[in-house]
Biopython code that builds the backbone (N, CA, C, O; Angstrom):
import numpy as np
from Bio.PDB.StructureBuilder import StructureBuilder

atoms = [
    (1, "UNK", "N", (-34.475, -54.382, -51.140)),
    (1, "UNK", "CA", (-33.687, -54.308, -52.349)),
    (1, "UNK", "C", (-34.562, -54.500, -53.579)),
    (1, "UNK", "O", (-34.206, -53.921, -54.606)),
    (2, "UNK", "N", (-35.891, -55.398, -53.603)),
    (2, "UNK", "CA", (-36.463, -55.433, -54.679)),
    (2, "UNK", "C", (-37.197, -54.454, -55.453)),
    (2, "UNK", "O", (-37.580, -54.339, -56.617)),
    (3, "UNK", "N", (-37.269, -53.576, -54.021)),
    (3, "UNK", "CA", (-38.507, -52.426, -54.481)),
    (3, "UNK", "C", (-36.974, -51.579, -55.072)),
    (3, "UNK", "O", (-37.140, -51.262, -56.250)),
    (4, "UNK", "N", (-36.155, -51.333, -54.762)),
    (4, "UNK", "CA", (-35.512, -50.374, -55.784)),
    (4, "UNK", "C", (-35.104, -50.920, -56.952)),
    (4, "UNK", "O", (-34.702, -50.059, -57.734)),
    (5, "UNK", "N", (-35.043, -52.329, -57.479)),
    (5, "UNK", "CA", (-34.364, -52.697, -58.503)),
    (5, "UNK", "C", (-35.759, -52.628, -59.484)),
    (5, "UNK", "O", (-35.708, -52.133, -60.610)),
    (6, "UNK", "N", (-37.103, -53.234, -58.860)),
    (6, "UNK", "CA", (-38.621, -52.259, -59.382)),
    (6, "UNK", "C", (-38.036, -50.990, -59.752)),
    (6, "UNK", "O", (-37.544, -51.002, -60.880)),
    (7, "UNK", "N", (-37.961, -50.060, -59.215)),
    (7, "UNK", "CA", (-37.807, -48.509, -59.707)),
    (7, "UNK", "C", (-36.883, -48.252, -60.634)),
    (7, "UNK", "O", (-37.029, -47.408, -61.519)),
    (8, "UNK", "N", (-35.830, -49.005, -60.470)),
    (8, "UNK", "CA", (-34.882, -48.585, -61.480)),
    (8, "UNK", "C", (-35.316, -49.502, -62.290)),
    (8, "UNK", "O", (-35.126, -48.870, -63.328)),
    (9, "UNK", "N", (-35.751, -50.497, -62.641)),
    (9, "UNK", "CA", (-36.155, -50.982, -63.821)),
    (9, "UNK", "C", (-37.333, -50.161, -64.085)),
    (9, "UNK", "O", (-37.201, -49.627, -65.186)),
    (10, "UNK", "N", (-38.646, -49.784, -63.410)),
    (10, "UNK", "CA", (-39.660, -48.735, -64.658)),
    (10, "UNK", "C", (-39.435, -47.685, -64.979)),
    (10, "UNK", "O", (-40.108, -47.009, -65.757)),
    (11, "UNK", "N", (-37.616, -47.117, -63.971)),
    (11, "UNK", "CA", (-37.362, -45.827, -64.730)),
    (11, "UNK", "C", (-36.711, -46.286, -66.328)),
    (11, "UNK", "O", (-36.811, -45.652, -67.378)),
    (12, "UNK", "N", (-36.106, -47.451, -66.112)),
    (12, "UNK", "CA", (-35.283, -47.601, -67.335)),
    (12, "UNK", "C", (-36.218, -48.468, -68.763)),
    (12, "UNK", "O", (-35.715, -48.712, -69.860)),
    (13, "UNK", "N", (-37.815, -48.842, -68.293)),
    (13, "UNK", "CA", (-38.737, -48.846, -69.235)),
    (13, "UNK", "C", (-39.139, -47.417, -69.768)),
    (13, "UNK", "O", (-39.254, -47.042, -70.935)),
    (14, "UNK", "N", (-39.345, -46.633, -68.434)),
    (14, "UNK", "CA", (-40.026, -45.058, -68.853)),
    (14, "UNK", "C", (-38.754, -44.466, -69.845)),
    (14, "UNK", "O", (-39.081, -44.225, -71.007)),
    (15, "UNK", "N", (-37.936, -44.323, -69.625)),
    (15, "UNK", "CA", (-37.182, -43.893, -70.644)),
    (15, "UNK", "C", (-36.931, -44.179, -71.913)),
    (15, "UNK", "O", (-36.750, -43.346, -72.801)),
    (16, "UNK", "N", (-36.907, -45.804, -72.073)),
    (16, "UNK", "CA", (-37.133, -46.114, -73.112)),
    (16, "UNK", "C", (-38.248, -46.117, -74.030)),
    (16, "UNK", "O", (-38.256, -46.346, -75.240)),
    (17, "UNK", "N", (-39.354, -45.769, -73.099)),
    (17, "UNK", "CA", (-40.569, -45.190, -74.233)),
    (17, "UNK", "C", (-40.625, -43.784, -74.597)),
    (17, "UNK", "O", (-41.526, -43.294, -75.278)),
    (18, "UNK", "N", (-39.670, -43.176, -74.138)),
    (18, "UNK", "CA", (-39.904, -41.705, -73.718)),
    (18, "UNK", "C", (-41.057, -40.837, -73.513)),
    (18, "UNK", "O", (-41.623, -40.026, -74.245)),
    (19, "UNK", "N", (-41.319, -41.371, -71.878)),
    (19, "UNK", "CA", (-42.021, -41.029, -70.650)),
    (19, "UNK", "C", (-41.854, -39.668, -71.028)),
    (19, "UNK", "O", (-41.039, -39.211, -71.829)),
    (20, "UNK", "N", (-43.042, -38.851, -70.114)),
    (20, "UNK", "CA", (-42.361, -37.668, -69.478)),
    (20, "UNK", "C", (-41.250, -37.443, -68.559)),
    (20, "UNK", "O", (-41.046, -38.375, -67.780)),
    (21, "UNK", "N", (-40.589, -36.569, -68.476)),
    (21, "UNK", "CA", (-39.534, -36.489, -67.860)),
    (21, "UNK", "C", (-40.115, -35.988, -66.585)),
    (21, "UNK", "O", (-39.151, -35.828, -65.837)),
    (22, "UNK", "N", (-41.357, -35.617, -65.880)),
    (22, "UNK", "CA", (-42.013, -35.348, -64.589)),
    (22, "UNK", "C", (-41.963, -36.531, -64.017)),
    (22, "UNK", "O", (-41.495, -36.521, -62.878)),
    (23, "UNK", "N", (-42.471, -38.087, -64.665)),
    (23, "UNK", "CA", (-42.818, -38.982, -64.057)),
    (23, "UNK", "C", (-41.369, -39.542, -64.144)),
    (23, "UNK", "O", (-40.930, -39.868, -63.041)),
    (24, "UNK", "N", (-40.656, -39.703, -65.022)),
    (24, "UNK", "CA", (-39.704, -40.200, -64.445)),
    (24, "UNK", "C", (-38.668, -39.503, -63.316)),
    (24, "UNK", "O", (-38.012, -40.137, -62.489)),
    (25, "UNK", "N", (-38.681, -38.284, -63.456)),
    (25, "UNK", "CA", (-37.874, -37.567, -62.025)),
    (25, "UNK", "C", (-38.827, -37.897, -60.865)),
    (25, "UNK", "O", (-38.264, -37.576, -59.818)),
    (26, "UNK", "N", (-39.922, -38.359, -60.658)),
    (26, "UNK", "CA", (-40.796, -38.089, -59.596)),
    (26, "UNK", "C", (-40.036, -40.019, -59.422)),
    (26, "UNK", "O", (-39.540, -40.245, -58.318)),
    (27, "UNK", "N", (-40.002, -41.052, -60.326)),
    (27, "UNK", "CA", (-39.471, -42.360, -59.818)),
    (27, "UNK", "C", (-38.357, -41.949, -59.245)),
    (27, "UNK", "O", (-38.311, -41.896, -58.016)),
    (28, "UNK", "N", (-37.215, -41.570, -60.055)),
    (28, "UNK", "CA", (-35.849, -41.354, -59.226)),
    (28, "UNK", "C", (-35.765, -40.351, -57.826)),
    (28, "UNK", "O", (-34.939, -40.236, -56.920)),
    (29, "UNK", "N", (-36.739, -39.862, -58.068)),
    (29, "UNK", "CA", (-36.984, -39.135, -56.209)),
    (29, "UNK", "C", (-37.128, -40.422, -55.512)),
    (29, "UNK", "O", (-36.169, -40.937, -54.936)),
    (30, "UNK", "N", (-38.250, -40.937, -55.546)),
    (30, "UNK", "CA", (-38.760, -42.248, -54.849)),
    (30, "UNK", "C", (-37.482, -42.665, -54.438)),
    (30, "UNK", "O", (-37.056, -42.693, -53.284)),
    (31, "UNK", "N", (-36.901, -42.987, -55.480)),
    (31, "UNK", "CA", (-35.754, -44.069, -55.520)),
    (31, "UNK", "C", (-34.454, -43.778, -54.612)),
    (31, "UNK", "O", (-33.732, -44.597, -54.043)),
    (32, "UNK", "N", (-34.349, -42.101, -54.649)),
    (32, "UNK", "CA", (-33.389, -41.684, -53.892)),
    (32, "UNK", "C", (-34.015, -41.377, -52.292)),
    (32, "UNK", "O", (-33.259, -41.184, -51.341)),
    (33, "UNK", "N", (-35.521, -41.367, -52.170)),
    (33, "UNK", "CA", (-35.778, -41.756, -50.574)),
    (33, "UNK", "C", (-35.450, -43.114, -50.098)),
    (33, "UNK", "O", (-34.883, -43.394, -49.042)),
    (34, "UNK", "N", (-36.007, -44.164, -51.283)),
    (34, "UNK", "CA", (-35.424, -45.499, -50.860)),
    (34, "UNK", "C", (-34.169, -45.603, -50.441)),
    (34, "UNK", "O", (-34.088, -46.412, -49.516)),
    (35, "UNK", "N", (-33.319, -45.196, -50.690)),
    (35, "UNK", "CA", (-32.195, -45.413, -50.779)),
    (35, "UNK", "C", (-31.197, -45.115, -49.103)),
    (35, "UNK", "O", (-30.312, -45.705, -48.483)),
    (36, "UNK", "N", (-32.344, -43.338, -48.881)),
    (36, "UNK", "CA", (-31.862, -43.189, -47.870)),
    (36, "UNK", "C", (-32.567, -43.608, -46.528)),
    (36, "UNK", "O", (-32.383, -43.212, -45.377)),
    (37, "UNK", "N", (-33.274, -44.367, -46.953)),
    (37, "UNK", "CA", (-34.364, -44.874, -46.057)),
    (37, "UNK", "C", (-33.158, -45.668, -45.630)),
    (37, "UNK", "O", (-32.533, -45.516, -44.580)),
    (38, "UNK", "N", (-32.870, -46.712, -46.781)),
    (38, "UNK", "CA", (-31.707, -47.903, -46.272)),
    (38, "UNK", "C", (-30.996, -47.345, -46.063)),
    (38, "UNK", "O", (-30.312, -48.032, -45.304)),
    (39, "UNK", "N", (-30.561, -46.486, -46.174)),
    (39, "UNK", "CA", (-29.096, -46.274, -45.214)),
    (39, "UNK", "C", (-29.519, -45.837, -43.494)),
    (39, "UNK", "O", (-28.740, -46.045, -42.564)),
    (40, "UNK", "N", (-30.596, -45.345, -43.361)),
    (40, "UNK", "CA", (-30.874, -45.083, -42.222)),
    (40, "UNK", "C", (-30.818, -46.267, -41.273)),
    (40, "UNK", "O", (-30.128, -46.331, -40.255)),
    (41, "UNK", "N", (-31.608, -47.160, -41.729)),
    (41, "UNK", "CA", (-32.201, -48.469, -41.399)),
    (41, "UNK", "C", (-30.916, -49.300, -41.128)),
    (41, "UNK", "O", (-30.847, -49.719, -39.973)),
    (42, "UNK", "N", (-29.678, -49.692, -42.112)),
    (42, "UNK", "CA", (-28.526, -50.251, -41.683)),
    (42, "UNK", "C", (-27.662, -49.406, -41.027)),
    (42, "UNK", "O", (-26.576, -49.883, -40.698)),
    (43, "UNK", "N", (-27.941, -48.059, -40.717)),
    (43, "UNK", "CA", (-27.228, -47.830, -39.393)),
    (43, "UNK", "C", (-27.596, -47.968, -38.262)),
    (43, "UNK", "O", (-26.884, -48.149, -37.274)),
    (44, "UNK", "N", (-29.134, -47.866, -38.333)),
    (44, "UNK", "CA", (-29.891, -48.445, -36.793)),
    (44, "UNK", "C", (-29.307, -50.155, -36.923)),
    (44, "UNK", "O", (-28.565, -50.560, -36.027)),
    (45, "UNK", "N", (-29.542, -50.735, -37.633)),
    (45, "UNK", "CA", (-29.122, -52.033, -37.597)),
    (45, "UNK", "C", (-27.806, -52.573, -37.124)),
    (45, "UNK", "O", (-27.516, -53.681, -36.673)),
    (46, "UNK", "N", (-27.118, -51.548, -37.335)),
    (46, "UNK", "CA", (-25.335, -51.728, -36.885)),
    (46, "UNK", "C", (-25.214, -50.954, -35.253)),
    (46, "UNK", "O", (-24.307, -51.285, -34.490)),
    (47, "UNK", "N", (-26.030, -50.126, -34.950)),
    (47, "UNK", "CA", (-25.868, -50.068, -33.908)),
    (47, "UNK", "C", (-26.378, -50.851, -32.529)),
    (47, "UNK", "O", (-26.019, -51.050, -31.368)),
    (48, "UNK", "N", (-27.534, -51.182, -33.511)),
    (48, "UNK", "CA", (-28.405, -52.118, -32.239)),
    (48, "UNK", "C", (-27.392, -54.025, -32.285)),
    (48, "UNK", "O", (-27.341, -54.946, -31.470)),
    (49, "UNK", "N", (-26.996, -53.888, -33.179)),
    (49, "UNK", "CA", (-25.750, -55.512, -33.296)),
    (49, "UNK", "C", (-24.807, -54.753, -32.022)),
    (49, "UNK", "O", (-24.662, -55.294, -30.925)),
    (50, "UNK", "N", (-24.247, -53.510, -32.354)),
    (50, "UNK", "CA", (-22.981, -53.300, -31.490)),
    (50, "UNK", "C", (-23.210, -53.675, -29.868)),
    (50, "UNK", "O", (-22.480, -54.142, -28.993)),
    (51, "UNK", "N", (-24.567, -53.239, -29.927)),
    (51, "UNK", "CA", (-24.694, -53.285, -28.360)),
    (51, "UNK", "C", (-24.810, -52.084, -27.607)),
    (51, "UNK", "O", (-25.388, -52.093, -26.520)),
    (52, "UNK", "N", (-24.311, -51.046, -28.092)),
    (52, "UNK", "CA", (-24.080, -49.704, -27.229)),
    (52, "UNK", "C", (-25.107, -48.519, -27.639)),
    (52, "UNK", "O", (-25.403, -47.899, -28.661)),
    (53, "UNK", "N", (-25.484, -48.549, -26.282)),
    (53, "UNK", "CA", (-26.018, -47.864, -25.975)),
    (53, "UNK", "C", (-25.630, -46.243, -26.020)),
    (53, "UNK", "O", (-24.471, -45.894, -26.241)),
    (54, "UNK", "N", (-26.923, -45.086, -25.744)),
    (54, "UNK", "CA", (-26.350, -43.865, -26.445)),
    (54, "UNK", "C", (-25.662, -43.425, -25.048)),
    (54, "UNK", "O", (-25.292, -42.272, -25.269)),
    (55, "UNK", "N", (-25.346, -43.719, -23.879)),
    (55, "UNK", "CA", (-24.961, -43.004, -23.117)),
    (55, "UNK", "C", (-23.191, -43.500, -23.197)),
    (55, "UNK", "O", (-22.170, -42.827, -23.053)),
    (56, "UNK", "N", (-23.383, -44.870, -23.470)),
    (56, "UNK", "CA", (-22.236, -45.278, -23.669)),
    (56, "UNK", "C", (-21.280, -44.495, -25.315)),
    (56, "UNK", "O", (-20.061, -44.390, -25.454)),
    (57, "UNK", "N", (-22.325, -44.099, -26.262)),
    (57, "UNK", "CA", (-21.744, -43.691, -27.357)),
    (57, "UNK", "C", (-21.223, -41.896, -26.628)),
    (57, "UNK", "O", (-20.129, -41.429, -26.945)),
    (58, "UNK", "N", (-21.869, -41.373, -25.994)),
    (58, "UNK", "CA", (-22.028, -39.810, -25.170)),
    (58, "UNK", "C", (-20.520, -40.410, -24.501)),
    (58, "UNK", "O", (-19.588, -40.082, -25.235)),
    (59, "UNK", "N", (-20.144, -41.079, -23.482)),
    (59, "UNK", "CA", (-19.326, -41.088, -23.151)),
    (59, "UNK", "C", (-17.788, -41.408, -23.811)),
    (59, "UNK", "O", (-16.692, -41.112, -23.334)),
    (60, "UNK", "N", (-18.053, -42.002, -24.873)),
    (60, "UNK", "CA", (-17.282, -42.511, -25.885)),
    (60, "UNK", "C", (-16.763, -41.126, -26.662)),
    (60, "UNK", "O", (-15.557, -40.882, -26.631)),
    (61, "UNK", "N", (-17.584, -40.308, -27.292)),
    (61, "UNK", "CA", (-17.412, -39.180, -27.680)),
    (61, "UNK", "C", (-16.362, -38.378, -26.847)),
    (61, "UNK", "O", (-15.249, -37.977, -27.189)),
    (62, "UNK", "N", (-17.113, -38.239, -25.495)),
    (62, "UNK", "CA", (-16.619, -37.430, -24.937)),
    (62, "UNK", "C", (-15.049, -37.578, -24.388)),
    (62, "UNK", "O", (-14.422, -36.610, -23.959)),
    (63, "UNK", "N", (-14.546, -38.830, -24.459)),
    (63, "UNK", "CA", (-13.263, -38.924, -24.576)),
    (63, "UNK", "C", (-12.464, -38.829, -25.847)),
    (63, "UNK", "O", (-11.363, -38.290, -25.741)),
    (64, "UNK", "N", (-12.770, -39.186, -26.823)),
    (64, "UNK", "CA", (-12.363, -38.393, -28.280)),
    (64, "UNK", "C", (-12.311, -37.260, -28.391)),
    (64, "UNK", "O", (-11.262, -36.919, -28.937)),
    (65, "UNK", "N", (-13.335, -35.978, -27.980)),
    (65, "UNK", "CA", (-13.351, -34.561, -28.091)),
    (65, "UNK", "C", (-12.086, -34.051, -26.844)),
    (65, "UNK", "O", (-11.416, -33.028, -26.984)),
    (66, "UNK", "N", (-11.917, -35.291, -25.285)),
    (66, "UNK", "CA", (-10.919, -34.416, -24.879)),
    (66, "UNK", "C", (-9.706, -35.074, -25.686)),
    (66, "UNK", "O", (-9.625, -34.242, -26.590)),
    (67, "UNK", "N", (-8.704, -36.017, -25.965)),
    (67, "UNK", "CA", (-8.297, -36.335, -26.981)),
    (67, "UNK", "C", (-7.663, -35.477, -27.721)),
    (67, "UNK", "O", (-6.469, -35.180, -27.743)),
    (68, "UNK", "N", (-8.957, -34.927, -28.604)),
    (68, "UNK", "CA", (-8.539, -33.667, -29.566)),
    (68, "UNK", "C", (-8.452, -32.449, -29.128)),
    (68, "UNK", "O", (-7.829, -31.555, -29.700)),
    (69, "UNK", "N", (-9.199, -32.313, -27.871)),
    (69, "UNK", "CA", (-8.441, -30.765, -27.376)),
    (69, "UNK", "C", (-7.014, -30.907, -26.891)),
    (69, "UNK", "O", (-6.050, -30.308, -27.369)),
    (70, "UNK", "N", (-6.995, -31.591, -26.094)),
    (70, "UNK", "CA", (-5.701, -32.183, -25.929)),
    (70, "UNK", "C", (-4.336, -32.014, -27.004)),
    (70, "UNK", "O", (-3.360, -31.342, -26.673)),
    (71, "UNK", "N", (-4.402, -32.525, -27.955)),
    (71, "UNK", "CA", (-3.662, -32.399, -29.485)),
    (71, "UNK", "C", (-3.786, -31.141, -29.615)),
    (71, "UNK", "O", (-2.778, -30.435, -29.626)),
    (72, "UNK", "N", (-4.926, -30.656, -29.726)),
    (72, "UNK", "CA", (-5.115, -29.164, -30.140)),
    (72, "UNK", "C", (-3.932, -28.384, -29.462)),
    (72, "UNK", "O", (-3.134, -27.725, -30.128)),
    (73, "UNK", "N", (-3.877, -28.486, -28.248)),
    (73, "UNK", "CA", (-3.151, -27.470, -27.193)),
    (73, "UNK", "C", (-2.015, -28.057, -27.315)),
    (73, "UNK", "O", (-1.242, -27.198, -26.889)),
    (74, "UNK", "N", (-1.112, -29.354, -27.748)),
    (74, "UNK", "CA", (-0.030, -29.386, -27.850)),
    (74, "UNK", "C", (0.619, -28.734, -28.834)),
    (74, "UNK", "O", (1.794, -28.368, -28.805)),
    (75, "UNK", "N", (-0.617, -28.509, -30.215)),
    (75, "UNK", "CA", (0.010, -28.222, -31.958)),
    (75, "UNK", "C", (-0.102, -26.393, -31.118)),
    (75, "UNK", "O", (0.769, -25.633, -31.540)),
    (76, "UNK", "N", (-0.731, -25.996, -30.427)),
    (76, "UNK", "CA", (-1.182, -24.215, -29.785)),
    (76, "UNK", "C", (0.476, -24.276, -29.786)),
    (76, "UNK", "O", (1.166, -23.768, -30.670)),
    (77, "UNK", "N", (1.009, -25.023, -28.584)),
    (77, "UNK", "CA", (1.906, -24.624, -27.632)),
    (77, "UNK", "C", (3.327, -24.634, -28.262)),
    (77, "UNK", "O", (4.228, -23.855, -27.952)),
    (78, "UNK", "N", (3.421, -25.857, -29.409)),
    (78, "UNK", "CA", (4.077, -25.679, -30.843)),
    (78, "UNK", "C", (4.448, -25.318, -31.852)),
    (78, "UNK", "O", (5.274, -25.667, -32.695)),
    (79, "UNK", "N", (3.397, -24.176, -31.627)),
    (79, "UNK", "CA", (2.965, -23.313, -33.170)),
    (79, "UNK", "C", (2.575, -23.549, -34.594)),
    (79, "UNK", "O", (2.818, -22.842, -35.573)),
    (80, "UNK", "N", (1.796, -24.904, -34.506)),
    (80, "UNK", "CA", (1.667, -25.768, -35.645)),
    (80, "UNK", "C", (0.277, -25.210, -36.349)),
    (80, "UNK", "O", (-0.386, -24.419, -35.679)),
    (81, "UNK", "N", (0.017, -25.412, -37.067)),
    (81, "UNK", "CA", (-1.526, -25.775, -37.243)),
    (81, "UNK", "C", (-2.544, -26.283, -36.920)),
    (81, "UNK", "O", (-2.282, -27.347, -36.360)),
    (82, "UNK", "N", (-4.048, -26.021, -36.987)),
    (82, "UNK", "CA", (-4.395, -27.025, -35.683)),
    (82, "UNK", "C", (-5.703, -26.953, -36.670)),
    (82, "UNK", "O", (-6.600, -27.587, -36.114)),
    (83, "UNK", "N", (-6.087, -26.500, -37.740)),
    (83, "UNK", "CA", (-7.333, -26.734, -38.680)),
    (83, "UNK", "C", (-7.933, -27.770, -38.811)),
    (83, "UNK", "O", (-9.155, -27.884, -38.905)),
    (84, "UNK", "N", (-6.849, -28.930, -38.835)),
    (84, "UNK", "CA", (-7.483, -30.734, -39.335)),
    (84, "UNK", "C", (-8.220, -30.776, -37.651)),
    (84, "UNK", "O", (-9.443, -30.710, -37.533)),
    (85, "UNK", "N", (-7.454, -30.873, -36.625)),
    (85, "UNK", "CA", (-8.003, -31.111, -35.672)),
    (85, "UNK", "C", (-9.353, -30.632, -35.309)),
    (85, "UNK", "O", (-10.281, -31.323, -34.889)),
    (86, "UNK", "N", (-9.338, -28.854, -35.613)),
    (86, "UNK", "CA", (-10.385, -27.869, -35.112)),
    (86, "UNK", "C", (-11.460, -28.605, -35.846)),
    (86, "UNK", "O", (-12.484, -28.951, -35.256)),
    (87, "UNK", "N", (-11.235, -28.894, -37.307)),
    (87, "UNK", "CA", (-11.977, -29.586, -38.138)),
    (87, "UNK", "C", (-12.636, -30.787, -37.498)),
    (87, "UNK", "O", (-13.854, -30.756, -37.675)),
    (88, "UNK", "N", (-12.186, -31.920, -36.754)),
    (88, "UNK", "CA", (-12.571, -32.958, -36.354)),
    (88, "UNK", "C", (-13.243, -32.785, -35.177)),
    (88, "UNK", "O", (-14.129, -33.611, -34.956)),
    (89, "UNK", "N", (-13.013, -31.721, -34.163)),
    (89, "UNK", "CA", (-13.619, -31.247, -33.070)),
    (89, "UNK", "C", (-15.259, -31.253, -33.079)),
    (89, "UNK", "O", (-16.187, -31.753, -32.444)),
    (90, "UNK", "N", (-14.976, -30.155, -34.492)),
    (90, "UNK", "CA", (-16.378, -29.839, -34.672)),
    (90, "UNK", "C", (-17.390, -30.970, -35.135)),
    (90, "UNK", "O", (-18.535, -31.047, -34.689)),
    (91, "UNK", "N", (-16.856, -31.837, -36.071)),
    (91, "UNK", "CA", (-17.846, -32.747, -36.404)),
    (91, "UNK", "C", (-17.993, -33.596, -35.154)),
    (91, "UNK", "O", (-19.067, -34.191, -35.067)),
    (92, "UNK", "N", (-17.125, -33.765, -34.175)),
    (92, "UNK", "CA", (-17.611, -34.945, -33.126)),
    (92, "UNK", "C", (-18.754, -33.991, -32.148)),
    (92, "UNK", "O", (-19.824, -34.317, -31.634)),
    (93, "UNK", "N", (-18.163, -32.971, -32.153)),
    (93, "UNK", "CA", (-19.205, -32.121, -31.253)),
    (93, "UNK", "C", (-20.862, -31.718, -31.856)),
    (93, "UNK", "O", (-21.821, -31.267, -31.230)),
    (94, "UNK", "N", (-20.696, -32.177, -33.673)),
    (94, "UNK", "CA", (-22.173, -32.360, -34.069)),
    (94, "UNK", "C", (-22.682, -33.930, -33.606)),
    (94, "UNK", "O", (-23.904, -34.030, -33.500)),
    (95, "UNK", "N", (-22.216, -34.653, -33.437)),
    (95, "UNK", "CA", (-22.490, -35.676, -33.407)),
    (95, "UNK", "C", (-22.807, -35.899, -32.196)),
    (95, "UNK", "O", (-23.763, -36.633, -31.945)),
    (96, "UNK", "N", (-22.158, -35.384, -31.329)),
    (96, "UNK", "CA", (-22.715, -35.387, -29.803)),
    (96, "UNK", "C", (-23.765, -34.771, -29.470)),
    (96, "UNK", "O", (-24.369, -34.862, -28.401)),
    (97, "UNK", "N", (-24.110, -33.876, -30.733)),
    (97, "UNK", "CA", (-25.107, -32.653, -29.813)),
    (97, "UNK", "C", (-26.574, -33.636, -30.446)),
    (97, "UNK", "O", (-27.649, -33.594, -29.848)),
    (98, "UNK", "N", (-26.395, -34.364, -31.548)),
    (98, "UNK", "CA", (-27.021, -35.081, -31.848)),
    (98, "UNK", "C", (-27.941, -36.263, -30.956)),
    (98, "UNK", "O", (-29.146, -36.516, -30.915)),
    (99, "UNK", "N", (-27.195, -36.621, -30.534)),
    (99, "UNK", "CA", (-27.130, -37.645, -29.815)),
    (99, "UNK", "C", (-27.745, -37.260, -28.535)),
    (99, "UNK", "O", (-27.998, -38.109, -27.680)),
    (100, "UNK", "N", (-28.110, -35.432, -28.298)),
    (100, "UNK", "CA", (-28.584, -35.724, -26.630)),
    (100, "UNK", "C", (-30.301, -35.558, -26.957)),
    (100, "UNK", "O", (-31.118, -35.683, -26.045)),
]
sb = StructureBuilder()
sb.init_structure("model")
sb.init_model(0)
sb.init_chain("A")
sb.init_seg("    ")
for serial, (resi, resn, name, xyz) in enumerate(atoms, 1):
    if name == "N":
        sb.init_residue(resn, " ", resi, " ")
    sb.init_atom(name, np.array(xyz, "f"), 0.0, 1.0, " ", f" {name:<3s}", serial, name[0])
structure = sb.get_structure()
């Protein structure tokens, strides 16, 4: 956390001297890798607390995706709409493909 509150404070010196605008977009790059660095980092962190493992997350998935086919084929057999679902299909099925 310190190193970004560093960056955003010498972006918000550089501006106030009026820096070039190269060096200061080149801090707020920095700043926006930092950023996603941490987010990377507290999701490894939340998963390794949970405990679960990826075969256990693979199997976990894979009962959510039948789940939603499942739903899917009831809204088919209904004549409903089925977009939100098809919609959710797909992102669990990125997430799985991720994961192998």
């Amino acid at each position: 956390m310190s190193d970004s509150a560093q960056l955003t404070a010498k972006i918000e010196a550089l501006t106030d001297q009026n820096a070039p605008i190269e060096e200061i977009n080149a801090l707020k790059d920095k700043l926006i890798d930092l950023e996603e660095h941490k987010d990377i980092f507290e999701h490894k962190l939340e998963f390794i607390r949970s405990g679960e493992t990826d075969d256990q997350r693979k199997e976990k998935l894979k009962r959510q995706l039948l789940d939603l086919e499942l739903k899917r084929s009831k809204l088919k057999l209904i004549q409903k709409d089925t977009a939100k679902i098809d919609i959710k299909i797909k992102q669990k099925l990125e997430i799985y493909k991720k994961l192998k």
